[in-house]
C-alpha positions as CSV (number, residue, x, y, z in Angstrom):
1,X,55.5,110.4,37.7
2,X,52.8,109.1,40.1
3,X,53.6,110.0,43.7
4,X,51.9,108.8,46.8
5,X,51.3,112.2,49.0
6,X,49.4,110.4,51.9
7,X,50.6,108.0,54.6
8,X,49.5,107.2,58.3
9,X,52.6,107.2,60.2
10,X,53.2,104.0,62.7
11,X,55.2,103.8,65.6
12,X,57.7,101.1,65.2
13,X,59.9,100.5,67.4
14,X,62.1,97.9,65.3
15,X,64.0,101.1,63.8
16,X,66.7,103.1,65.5
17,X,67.7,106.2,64.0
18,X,72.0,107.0,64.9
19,X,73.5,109.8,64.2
20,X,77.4,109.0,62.4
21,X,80.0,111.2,62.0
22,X,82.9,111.3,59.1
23,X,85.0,108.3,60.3
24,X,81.8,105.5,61.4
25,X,80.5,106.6,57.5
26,X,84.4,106.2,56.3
27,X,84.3,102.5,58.4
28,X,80.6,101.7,56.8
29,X,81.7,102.3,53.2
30,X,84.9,100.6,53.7
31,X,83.0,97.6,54.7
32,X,84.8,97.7,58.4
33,X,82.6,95.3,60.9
34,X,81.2,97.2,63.7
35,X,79.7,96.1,66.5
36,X,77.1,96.9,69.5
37,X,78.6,95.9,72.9
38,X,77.7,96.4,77.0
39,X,78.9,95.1,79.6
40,X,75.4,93.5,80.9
41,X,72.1,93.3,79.6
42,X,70.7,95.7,81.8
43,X,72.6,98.1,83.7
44,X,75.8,99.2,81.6
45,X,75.1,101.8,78.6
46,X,75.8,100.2,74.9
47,X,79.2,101.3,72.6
48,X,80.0,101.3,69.1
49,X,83.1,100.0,68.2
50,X,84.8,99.8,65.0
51,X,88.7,98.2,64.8
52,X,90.1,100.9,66.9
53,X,88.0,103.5,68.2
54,X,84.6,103.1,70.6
55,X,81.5,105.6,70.9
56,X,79.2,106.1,73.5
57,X,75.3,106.2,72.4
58,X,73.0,108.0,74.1
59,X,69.5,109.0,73.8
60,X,69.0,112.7,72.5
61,X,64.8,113.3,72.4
62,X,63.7,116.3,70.6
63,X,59.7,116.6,69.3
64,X,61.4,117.0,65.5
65,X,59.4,115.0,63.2
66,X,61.9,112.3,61.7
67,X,60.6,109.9,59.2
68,X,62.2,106.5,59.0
69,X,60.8,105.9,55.1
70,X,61.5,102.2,53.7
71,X,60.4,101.1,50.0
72,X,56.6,99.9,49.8
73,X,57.1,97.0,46.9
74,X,53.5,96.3,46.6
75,X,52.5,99.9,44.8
76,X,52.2,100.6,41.2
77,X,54.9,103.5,41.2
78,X,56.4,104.0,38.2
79,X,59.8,104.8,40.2
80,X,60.3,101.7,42.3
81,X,62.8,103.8,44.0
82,X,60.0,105.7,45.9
83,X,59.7,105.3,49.7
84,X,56.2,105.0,50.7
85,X,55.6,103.3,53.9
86,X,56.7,105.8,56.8
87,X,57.5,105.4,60.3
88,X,57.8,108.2,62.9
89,X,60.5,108.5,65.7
90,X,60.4,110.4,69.0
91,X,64.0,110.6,69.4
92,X,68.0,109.2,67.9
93,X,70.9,108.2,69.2
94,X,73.8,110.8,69.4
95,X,77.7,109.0,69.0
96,X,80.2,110.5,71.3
97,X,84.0,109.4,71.2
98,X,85.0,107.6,74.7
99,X,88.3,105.7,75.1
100,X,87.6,102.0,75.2
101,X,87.5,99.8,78.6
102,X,88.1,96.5,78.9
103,X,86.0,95.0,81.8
104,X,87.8,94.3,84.8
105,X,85.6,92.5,86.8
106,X,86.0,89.6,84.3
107,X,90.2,89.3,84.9
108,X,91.2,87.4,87.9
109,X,94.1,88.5,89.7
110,X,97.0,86.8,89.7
111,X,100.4,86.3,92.4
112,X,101.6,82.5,91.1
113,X,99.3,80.6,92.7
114,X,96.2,79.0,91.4
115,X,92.8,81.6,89.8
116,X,90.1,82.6,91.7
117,X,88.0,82.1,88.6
118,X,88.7,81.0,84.7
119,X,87.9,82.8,81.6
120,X,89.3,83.5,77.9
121,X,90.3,86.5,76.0
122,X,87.9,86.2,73.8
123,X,85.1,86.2,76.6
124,X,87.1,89.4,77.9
125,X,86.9,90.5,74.7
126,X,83.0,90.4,73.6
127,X,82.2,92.0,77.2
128,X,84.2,95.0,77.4
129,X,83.8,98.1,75.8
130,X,86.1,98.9,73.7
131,X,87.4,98.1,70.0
132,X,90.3,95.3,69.3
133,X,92.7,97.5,68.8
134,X,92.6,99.7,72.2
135,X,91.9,96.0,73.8
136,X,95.6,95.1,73.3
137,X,97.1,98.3,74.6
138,X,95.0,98.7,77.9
139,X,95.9,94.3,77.8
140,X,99.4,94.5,77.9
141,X,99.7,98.6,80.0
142,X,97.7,96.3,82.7
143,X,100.2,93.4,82.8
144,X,97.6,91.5,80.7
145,X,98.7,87.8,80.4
146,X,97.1,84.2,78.4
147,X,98.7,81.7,80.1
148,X,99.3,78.5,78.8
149,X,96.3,77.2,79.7
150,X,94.6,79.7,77.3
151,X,93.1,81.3,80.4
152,X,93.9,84.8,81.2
153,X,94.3,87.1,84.1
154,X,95.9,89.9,85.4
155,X,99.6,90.2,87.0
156,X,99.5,91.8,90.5
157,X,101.5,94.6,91.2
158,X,103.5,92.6,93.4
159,X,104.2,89.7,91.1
160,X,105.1,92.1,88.4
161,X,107.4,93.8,90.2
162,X,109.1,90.6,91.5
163,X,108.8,89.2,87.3
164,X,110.4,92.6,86.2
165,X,113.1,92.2,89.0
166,X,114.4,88.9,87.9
167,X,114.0,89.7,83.9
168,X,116.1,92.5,84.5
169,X,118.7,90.7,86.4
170,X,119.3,88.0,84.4
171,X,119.0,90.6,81.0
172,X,121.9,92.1,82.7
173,X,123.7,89.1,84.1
174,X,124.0,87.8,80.4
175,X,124.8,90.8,78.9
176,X,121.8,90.5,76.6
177,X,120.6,93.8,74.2
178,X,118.1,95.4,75.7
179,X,117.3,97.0,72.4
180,X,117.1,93.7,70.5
181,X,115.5,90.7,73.0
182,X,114.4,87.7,72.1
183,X,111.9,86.0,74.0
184,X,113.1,82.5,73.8
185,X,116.7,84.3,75.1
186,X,115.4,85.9,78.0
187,X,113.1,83.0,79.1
188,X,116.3,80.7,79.4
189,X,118.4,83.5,81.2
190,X,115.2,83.7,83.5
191,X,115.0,80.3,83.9
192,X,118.8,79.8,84.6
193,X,118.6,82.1,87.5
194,X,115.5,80.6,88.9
195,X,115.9,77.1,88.4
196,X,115.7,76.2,92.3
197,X,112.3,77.9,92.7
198,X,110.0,75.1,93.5
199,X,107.0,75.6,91.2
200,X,108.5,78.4,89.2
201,X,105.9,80.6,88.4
202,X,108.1,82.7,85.7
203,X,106.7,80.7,82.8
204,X,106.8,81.7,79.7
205,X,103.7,83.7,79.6
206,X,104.2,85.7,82.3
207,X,107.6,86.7,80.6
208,X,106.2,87.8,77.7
209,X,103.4,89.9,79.3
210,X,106.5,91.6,81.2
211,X,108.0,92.8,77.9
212,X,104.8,93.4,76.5
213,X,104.6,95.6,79.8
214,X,107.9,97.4,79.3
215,X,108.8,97.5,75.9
216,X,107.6,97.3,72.4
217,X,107.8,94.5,70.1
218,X,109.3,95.2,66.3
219,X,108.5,93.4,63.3
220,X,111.2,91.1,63.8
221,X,109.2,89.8,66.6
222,X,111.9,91.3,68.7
223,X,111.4,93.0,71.4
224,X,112.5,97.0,72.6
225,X,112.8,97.9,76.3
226,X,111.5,101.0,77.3
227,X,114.0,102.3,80.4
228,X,111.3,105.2,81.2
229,X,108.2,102.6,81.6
230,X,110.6,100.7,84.5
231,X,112.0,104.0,86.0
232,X,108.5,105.2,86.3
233,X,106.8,101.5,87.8
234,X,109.5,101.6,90.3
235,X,108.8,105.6,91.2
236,X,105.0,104.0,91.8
237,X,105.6,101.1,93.6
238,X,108.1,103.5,96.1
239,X,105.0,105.9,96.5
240,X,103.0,102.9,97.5
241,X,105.5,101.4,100.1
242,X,106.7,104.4,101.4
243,X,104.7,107.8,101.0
244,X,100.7,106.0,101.7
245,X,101.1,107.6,105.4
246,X,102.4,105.1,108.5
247,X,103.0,101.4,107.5
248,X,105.4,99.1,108.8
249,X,108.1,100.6,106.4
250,X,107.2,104.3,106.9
251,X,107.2,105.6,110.0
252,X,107.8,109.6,109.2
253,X,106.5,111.7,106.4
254,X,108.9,111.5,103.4
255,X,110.7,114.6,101.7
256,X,111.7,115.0,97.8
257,X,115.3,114.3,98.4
258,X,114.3,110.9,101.1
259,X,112.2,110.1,98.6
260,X,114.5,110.1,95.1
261,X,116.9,107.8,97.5
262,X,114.1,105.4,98.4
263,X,113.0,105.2,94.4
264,X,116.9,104.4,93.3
265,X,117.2,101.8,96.0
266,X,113.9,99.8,94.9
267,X,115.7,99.3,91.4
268,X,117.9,96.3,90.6
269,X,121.6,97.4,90.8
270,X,123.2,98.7,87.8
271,X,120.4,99.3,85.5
272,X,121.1,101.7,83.7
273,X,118.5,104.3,84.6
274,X,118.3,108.0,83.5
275,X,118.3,110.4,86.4
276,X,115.0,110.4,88.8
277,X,112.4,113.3,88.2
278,X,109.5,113.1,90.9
279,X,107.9,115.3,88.3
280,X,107.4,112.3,85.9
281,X,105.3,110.3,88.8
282,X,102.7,113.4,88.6
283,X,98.7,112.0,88.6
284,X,100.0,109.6,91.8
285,X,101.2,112.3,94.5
286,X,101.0,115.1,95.7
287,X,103.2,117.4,97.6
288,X,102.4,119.2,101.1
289,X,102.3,123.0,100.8
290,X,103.7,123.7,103.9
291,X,106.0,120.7,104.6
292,X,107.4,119.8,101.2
293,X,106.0,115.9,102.0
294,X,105.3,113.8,99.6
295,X,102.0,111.6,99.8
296,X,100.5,109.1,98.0
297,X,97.1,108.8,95.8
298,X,95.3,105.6,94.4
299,X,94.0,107.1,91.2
300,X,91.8,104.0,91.2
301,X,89.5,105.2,94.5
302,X,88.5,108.4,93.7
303,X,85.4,109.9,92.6
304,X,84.0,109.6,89.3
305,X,82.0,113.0,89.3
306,X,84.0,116.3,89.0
307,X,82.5,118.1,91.9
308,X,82.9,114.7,94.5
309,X,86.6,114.4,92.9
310,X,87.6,118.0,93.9
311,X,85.7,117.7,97.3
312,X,87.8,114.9,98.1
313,X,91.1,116.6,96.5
314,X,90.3,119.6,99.0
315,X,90.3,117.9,101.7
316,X,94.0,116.6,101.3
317,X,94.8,120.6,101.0
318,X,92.8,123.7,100.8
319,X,95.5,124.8,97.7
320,X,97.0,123.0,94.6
321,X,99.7,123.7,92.1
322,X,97.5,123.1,88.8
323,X,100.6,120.9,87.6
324,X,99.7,118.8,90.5
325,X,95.9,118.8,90.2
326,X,95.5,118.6,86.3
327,X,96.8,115.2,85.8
328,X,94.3,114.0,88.8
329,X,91.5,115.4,86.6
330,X,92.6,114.8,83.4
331,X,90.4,112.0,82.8
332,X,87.4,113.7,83.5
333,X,88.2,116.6,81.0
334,X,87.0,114.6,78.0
335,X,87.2,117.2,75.6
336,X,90.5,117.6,76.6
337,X,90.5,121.7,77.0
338,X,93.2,123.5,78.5
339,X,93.1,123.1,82.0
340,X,92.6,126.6,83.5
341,X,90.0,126.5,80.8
342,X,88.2,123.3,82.1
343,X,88.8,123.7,86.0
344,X,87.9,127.4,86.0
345,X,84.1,126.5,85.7
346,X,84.5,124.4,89.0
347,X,86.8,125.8,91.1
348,X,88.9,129.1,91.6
349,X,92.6,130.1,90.2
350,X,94.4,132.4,92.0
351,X,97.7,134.2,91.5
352,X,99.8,134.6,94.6
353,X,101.4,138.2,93.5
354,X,104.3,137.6,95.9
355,X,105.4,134.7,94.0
356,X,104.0,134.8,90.7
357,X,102.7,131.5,91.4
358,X,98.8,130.3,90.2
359,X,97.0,128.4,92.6
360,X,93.5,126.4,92.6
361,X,91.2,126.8,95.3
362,X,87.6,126.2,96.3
């Protein structure tokens, strides 16, 4: 066999060199497409996304000499197969699993009146990142909706919980299955009950994002409603009005047992809700050591570093209940490690001996 043992190496930047694990290898062989996305073309780091999962890249350097080798087709090797011409690389890309994202800043908000801006799904779509799959699930946990127009946007809180009000109503005014709805069938019960709004904005998009929303569509194209999801976007929305501090509805810090009366009166009458656990509404509150009062947190405004989040969680109190803290943190834990395990490295547990209770302090 004739064997070249000499070659200048080149720089050429044209090759990338990407580490993949056992399920991007599984995707490749099985022919799954995958696909290269950002957000903008300068500022936002690039994914990988196959059908249903997204990886980070990032650049790992190292002085390691790796050899990119490609088939020279012009030599006389007796075993074509040979990789001759080689090409030198400084450093790789290393994968790391993320949850996907869809990007926000292209979904207008929307109340029932007309968009601030227009765009489609599949815009949305090729300028987020995230795969398909975890697309649709963040699409309809957000109150996604593609209105008729084949424009989408975003239900506000406020319109959802005025959509979800009326749906539920008229779901219980005609007796209809809770378990077994029919989108046609709720959309003419809506209808029937809002037939003197002038410009109705309950169309039949916004609807169907609600039960997209709140429950879970079967094969039969039916859909399931999921009582927990609307117990627990009432318990948020009576955080928000009443438990944010003074506003023109709260004028006196709120207790557990104020509190559980405030949730049961936000929900329509009669639905038939299992009994209120603050507990469930944990990642959104927190309780006052000393008083017992309950206030509110906007997940959404605070920090995304770990030493600036806990700063800022130290300054509501000097002490948390981990139970408290942990879902606050949880998605900066990203390899999901068991709490005292993750926050220990940060910040310090102690055990009050008097009451057997752990505690997490600066």
């Amino acid at each position: 066999m004739v064997m070249k043992l000499y070659s200048k190496l080149q720089h050429d930047t044209s090759y990338k060199v990407v580490q993949l694990d056992d399920t991007i290898l599984a995707a490749v062989k099985n022919g799954e497409p995958l696909q290269f996305k950002s957000m903008d073309e300068t500022q936002s780091e690039v994914v990988l996304c196959s059908s249903n999962a997204t990886w980070r890249l990032k650049q790992k350097n190292h002085s390691n000499c790796v050899m990119v080798m490609k088939r020279d087709t012009s030599s006389n090797l007796e075993d074509e197969s040979e990789f001759c011409s080689l090409n030198d690389t400084t450093y790789e890309y290393e994968l790391t699993k993320v949850p996907g994202s869809l990007n926000y800043h292209l979904i207008p908000l929307y109340d029932g009146e007309e968009l601030s801006f227009k765009t489609t799904f599949k815009e949305l779509l090729a300028n987020s990142q995230c795969s398909n799959e975890e697309a649709m699930c963040e699409w309809h946990d957000i109150g996604g909706c593609i209105l008729e127009s084949g424009n989408i946007c975003k239900l506000s809180d406020k319109f959802i919980t005025r959509a979800l009000d009326i749906t539920l109503v008229s779901i219980m005014a005609d007796s209809l299955d809770m378990s077994h709805l029919d989108l046609d069938e709720v959309l003419k019960s809506v209808r029937k009950d809002s037939e003197t709004v002038k410009d109705n904005p309950f169309t039949k998009p916004v609807i169907e994002t609600i039960l997209n929303k709140f429950g879970t569509q079967e094969k039969d194209h039916k859909w399931h409603i999921d009582k927990k999801r609307i117990t627990y976007w009432y318990g948020l929305e009576t955080l928000k009005k009443f438990a944010m501090g003074i506003s023109k509805e709260q004028q006196y810090p709120l207790n557990q047992e104020e509190f559980l009366i405030k949730w049961k009166s936000q929900m329509p009458p009669y639905f038939p809700n299992s009994d209120l656990d603050i507990r469930e509404l944990r990642g959104h509150y927190y309780l006052d050591r000393h008083t017992d009062e309950i206030h509110y947190i906007d997940k959404k405004s605070l920090p995304g570093d770990i030493k600036q989040r806990l700063v800022y969680l130290f300054k509501l109190q000097s002490q948390w209940n981990p139970d408290e803290m942990a879902p606050l943190m949880q998605d900066l834990n990203q390899k999901n490690t068991k709490f005292e395990s993750f926050i220990i490295k940060y910040a310090r547990i102690k055990r009050l001996s008097s009451k057997q209770k752990v505690v997490i302090q600066r």
